[in-house]
SENU-351380 format. One line per field, with one value per atom (N, C-alpha, C, O): residue number from 0; residue in three letters; atom name; x, y, z. Coordinates in nm, 2 decimals. Each point is the difference from the previous one (the first is absolute). Example, Ala and Ser with C-alpha at 12.3 -4.5 7.8 and 13.67 -1.06 7.14 Angstrom:
i: 0,0,0,0,1,1,1,1
aa: ALA,ALA,ALA,ALA,SER,SER,SER,SER
at: N,CA,C,O,N,CA,C,O
X: 1.32,-0.09,0.09,0.10,-0.14,0.09,-0.08,0.05
Y: -0.57,0.12,0.12,0.00,0.11,0.11,0.11,0.11
Z: 0.78,0.00,0.00,0.07,-0.14,0.00,0.08,0.01
//
This chain:
i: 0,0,0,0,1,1,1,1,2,2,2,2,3,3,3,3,4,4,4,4,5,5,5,5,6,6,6,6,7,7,7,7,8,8,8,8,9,9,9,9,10,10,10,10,11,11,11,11,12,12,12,12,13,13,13,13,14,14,14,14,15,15,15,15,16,16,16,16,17,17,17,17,18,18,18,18,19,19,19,19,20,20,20,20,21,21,21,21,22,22,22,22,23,23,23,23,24,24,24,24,25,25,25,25,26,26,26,26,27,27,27,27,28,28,28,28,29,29,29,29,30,30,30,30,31,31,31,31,32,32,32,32,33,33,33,33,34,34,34,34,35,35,35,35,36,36,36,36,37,37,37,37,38,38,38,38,39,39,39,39,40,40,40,40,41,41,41,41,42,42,42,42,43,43,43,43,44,44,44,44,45,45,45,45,46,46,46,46,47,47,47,47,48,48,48,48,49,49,49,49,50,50,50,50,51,51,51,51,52,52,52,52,53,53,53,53,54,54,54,54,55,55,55,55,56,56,56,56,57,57,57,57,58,58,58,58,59,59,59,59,60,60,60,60,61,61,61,61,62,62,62,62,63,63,63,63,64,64,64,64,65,65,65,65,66,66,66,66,67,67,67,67,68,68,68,68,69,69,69,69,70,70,70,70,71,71,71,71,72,72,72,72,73,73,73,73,74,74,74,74,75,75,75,75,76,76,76,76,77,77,77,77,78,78,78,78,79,79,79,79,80,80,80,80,81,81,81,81,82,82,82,82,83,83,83,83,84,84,84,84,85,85,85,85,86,86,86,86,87,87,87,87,88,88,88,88,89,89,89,89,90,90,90,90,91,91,91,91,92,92,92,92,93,93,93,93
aa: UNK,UNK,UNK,UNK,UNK,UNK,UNK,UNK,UNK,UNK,UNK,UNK,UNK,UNK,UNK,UNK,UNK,UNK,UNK,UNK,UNK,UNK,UNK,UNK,UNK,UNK,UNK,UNK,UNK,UNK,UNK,UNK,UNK,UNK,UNK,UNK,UNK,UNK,UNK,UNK,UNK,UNK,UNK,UNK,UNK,UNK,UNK,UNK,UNK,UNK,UNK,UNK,UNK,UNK,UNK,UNK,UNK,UNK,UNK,UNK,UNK,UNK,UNK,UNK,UNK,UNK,UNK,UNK,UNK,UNK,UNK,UNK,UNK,UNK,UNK,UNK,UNK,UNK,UNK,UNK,UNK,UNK,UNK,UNK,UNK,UNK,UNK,UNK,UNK,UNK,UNK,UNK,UNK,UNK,UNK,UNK,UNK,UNK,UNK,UNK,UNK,UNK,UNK,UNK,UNK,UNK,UNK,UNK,UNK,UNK,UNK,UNK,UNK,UNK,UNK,UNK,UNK,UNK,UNK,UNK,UNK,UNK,UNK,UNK,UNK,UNK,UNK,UNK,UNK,UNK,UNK,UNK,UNK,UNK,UNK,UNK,UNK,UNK,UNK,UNK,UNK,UNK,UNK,UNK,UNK,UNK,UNK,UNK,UNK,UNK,UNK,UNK,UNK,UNK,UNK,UNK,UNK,UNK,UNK,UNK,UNK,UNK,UNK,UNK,UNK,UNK,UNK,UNK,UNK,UNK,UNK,UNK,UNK,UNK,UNK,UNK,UNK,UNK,UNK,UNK,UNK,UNK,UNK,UNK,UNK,UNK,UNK,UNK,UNK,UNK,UNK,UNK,UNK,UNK,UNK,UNK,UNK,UNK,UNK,UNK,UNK,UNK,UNK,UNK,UNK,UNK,UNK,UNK,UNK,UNK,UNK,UNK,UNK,UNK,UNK,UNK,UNK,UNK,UNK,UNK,UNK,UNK,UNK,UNK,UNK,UNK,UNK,UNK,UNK,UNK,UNK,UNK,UNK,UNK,UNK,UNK,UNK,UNK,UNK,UNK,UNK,UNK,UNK,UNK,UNK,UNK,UNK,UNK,UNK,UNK,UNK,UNK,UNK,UNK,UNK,UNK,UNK,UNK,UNK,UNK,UNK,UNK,UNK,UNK,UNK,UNK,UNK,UNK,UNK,UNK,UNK,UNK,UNK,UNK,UNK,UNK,UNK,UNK,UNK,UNK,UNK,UNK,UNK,UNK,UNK,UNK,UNK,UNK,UNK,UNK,UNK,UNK,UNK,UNK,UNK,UNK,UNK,UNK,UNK,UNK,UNK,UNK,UNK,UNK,UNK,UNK,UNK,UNK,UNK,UNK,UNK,UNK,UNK,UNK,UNK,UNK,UNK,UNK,UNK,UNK,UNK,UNK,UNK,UNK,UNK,UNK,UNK,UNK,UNK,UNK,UNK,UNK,UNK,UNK,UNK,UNK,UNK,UNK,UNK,UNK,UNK,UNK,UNK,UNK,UNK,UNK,UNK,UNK,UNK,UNK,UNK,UNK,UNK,UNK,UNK,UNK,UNK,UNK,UNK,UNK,UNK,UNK,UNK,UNK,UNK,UNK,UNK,UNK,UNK,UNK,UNK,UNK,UNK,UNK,UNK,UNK
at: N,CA,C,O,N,CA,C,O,N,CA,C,O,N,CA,C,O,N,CA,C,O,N,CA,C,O,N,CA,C,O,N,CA,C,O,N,CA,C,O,N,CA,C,O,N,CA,C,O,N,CA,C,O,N,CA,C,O,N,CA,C,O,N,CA,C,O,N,CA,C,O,N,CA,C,O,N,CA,C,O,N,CA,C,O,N,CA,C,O,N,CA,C,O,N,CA,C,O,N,CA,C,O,N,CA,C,O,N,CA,C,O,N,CA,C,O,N,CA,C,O,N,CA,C,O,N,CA,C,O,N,CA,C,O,N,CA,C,O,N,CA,C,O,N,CA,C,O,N,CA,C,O,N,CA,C,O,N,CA,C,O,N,CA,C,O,N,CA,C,O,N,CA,C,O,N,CA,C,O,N,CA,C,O,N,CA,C,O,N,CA,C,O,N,CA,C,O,N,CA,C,O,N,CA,C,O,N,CA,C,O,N,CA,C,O,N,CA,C,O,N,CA,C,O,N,CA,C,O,N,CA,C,O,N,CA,C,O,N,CA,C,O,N,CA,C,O,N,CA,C,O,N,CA,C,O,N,CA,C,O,N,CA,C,O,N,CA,C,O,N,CA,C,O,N,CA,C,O,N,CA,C,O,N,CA,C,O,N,CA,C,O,N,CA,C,O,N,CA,C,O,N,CA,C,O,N,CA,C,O,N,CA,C,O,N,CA,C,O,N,CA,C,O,N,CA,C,O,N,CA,C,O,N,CA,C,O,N,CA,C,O,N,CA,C,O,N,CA,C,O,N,CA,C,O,N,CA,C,O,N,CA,C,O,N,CA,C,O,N,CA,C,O,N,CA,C,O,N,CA,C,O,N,CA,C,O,N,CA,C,O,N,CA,C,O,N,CA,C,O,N,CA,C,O,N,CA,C,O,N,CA,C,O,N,CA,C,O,N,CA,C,O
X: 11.51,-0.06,-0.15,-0.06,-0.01,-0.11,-0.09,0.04,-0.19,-0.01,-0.11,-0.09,0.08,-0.10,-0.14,0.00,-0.10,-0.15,-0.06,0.03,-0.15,-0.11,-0.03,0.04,-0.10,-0.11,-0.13,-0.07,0.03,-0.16,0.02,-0.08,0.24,0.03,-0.03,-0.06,0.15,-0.02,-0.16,-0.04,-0.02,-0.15,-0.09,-0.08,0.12,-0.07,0.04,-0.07,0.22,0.03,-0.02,0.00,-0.03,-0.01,-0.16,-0.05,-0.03,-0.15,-0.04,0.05,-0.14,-0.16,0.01,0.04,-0.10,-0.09,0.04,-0.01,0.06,0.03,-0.06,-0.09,0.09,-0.05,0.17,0.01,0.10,0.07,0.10,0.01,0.05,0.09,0.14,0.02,0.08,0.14,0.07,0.06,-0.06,0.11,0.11,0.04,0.02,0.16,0.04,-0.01,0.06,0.01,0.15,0.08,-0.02,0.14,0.00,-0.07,0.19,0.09,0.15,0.08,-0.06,0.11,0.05,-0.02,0.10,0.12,0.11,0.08,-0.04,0.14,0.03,-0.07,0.17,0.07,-0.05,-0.12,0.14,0.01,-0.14,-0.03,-0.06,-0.16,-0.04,0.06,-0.16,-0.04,-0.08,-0.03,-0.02,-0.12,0.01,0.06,-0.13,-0.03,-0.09,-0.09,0.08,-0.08,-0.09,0.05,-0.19,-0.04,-0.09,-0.07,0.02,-0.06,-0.05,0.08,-0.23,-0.01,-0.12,-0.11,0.14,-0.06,-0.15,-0.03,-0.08,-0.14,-0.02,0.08,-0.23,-0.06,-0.04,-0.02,0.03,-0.04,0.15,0.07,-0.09,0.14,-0.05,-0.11,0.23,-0.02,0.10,0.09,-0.14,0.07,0.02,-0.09,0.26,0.05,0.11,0.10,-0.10,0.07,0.03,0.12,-0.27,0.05,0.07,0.04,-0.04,0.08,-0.12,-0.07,0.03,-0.09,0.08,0.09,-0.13,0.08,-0.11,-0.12,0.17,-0.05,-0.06,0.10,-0.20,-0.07,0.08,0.04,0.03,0.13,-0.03,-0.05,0.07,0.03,0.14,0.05,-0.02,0.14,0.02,-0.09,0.23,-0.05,0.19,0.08,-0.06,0.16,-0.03,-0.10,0.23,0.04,0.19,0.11,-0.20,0.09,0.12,-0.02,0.09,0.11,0.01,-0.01,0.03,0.00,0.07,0.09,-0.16,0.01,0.17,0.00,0.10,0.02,0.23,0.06,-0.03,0.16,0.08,-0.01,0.10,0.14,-0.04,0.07,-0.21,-0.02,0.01,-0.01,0.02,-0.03,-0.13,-0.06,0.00,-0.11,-0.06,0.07,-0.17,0.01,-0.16,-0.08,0.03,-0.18,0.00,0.08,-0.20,-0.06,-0.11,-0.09,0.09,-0.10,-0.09,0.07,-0.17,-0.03,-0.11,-0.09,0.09,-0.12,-0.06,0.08,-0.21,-0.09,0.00,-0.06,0.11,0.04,-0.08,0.02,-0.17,-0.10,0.04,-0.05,0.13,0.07,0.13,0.09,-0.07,0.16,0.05,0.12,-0.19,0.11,0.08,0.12,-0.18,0.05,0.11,0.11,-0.10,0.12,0.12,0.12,-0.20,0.12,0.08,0.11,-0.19,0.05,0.12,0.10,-0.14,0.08,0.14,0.10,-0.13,0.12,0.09,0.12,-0.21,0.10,0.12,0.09,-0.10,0.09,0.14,0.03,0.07,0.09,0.13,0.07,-0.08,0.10,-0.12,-0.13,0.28,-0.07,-0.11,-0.07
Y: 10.92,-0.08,0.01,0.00,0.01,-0.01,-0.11,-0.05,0.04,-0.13,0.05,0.09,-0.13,0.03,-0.08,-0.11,0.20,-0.06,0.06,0.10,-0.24,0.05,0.12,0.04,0.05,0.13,-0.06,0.08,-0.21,-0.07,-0.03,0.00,-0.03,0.03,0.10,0.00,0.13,0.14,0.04,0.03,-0.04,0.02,-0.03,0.07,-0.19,-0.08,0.02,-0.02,0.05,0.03,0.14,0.03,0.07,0.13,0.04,0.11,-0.26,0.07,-0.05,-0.08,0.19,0.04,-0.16,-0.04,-0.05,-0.12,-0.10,0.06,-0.18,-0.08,-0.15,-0.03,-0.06,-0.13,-0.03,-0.12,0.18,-0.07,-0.04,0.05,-0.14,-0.06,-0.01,-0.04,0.05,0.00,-0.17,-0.03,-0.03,-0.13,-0.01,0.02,-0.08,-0.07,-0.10,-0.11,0.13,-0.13,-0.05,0.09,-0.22,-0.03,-0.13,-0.10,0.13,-0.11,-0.06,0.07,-0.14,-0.09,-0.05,-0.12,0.19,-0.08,-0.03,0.09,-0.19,-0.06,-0.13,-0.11,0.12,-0.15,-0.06,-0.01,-0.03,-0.15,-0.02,-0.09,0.15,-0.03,-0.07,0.01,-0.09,-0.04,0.04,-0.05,0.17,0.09,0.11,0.00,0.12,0.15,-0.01,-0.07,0.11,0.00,0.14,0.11,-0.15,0.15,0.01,-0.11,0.20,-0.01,0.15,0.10,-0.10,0.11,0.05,-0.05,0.14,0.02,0.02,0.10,-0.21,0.03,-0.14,-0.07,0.05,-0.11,-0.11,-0.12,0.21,-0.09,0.05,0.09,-0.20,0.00,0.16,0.06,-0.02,0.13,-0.07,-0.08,0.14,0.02,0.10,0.08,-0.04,0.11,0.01,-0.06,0.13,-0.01,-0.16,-0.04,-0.06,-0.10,-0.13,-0.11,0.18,-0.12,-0.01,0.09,-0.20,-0.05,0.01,-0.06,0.13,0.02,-0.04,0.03,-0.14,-0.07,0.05,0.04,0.00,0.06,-0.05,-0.11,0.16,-0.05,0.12,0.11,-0.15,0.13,0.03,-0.07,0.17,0.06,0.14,0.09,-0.09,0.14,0.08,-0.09,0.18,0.04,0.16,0.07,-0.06,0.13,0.05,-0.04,0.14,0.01,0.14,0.06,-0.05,0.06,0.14,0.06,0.03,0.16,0.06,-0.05,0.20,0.02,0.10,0.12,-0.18,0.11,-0.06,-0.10,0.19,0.00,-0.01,0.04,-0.11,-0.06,-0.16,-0.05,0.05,-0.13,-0.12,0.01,-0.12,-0.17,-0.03,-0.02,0.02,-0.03,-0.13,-0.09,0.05,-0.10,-0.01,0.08,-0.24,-0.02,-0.11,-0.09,0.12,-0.15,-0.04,0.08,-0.21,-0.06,-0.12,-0.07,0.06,-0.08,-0.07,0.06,-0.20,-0.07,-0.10,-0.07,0.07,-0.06,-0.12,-0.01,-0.08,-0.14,-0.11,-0.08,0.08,-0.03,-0.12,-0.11,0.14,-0.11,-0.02,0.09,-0.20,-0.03,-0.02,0.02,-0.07,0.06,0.10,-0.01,0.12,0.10,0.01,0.03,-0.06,0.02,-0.11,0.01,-0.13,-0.08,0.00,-0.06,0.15,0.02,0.15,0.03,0.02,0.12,-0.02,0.08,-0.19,-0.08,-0.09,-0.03,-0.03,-0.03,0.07,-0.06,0.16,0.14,-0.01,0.04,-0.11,-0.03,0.16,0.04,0.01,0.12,0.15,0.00,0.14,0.10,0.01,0.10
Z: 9.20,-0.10,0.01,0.11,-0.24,0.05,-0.13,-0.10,0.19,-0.08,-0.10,0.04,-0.17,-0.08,0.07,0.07,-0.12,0.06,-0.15,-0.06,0.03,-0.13,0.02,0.11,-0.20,0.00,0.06,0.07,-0.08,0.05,0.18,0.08,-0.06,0.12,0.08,0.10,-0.18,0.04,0.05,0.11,-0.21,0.00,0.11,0.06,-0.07,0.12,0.15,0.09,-0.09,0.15,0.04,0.12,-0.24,0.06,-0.04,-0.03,0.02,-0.03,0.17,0.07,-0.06,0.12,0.02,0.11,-0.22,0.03,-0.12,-0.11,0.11,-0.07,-0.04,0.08,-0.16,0.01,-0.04,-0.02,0.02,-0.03,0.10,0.11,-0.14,0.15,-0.02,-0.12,0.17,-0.04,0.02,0.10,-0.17,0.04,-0.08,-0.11,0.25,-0.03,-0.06,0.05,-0.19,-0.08,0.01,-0.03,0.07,0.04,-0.06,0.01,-0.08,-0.08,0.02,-0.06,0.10,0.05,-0.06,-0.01,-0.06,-0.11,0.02,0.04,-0.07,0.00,-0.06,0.00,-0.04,-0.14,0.12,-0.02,0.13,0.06,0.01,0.08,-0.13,0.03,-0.13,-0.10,0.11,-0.14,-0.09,-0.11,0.18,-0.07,0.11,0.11,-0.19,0.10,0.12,-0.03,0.17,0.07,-0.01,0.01,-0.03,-0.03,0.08,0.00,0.09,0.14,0.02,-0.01,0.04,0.02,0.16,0.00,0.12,0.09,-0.04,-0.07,0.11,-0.08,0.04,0.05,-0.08,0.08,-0.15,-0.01,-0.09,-0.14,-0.12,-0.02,-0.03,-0.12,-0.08,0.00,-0.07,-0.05,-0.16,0.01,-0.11,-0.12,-0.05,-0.02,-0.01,-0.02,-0.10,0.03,-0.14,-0.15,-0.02,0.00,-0.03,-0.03,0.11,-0.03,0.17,0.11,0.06,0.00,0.07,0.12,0.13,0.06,-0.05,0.19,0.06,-0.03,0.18,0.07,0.11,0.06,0.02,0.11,0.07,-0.04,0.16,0.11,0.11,-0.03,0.12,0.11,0.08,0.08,-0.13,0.01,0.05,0.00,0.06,0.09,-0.10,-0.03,0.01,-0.10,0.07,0.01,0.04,0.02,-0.09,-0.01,-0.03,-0.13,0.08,0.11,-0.19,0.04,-0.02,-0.11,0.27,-0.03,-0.16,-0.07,0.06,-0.15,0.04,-0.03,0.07,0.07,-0.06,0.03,-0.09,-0.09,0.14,0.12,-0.22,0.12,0.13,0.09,-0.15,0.15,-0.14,-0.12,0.22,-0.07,0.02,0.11,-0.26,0.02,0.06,-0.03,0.11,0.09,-0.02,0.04,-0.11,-0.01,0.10,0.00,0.08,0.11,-0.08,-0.02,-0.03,0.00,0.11,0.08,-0.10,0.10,-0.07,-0.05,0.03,-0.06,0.10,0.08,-0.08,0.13,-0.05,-0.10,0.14,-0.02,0.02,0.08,-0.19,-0.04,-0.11,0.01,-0.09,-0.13,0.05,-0.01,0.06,0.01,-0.15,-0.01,-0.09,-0.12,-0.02,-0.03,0.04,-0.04,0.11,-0.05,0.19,0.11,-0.07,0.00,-0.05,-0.05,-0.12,-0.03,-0.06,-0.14,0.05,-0.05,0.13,0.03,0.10,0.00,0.05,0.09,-0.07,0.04,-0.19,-0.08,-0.08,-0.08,0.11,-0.09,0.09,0.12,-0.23,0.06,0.01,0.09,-0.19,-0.05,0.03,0.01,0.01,-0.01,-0.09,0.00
//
């Protein structure tokens, strides 16, 4: 499997010298929530196609690119907002 990345992505990870920086934008959806959690690794809020994602610090290791395994994501959120651990603990179904 492999994962699509922008062309301004491309650019930037295979230039000499950059001002640009790569972040993780993460959204937490599920009916049992009462809104999207939109959270992104960064020290200030980021806006992206129209969503405000929240400055959060999070650490996600995503799953080898690799056929025939179960894909398997760790997340880990630094537990600065207990909202977010209790809106996530409220999720009663898969």
């Amino acid at each position: 499997m492999s994962r699509a990345v922008s062309n301004t992505f491309k650019a930037a990870f295979f230039a000499q010298q950059t001002g640009e920086v790569p972040l993780i934008l993460l959204q937490i959806v599920h009916a049992d929530l009462a809104a999207t959690i939109s959270l992104v690794n960064n020290t200030v809020d980021v806006t992206s196609n129209s969503v405000l994602y929240t400055a959060f610090p999070f650490q996600i290791n995503l799953p080898e690119d690799e056929e025939g395994t179960m894909p398997s994501v760790q997340l880990e959120l630094c537990n600065i907002d207990r909202s977010i651990t209790q809106a996530i603990r409220s999720i009663d179904s898969p």
